[in-house]
N, C-alpha and C positions, 0 to 999 in steps of 0.2 A: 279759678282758672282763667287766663285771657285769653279771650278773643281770636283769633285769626288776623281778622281785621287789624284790629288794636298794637299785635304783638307788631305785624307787619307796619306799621306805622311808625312803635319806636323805634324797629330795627333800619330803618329808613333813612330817620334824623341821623345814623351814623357814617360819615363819609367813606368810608371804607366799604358799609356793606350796599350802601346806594351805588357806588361807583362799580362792585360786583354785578348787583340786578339788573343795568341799565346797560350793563356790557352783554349780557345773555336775553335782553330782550329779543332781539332778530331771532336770536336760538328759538324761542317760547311761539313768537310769532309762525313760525315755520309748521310748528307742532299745533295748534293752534289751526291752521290754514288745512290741515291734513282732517285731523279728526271732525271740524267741523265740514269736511267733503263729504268724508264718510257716514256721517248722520244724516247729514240731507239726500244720500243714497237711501238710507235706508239699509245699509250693510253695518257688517259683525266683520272684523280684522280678520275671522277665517274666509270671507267672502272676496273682501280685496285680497288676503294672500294669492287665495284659488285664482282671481282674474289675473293676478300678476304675476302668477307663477313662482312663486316665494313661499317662506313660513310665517306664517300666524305671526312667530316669536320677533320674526323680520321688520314686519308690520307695525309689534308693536314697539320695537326701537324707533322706529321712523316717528311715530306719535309721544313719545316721552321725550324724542331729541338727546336720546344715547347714543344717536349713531349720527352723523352729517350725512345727507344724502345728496346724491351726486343726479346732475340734472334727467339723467336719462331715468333713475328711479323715478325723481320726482312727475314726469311724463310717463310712466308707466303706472303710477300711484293716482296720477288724474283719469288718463282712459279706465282706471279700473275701476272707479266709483263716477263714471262720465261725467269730469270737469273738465275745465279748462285750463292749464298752466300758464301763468299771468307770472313776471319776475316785474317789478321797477324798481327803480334807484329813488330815493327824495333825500335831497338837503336837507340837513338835522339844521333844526330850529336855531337862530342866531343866540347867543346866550349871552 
């Protein structure tokens, strides 16, 4: 059986599916920035639901990046695991 690693390496070399991955990076990132808020709380997705006033099932859209979240979520996802919402912009690398 391969790797994880491995598979995701040759599936990479294909420009098709690199040009896929690298389009949904910001996506991954988003989700990513959420769950790791929530760890460093110390909360369980039913916890920030309850703070946020939402469901569990809501919560956990917002962390798999099945839903886009719209800014006032994402400021209601930070108080509810006490972060801070940080947005920036940076110029992708020159190629």
């Amino acid at each position: 059986m391969t790797k994880l690693n491995a598979l995701k390496k040759k599936l990479l070399k294909r420009p098709d599916v690199r040009t896929e991955y690298v389009s949904l990076a910001d996506e991954f990132s988003i989700a990513e920035a959420l769950i790791r808020a929530r760890a460093e709380a110390d909360m369980t997705q039913e916890q920030v639901a309850e703070r946020m006033q939402t469901s569990q099932s809501y919560v956990a859209k917002l962390e798999s990046g099945r839903v886009s979240p719209s800014m006032k979520a994402l400021q209601r996802y930070a108080a509810a695991t006490g972060a801070r919402l940080k947005i920036s912009l940076e110029h992708a690398a020159s190629q």
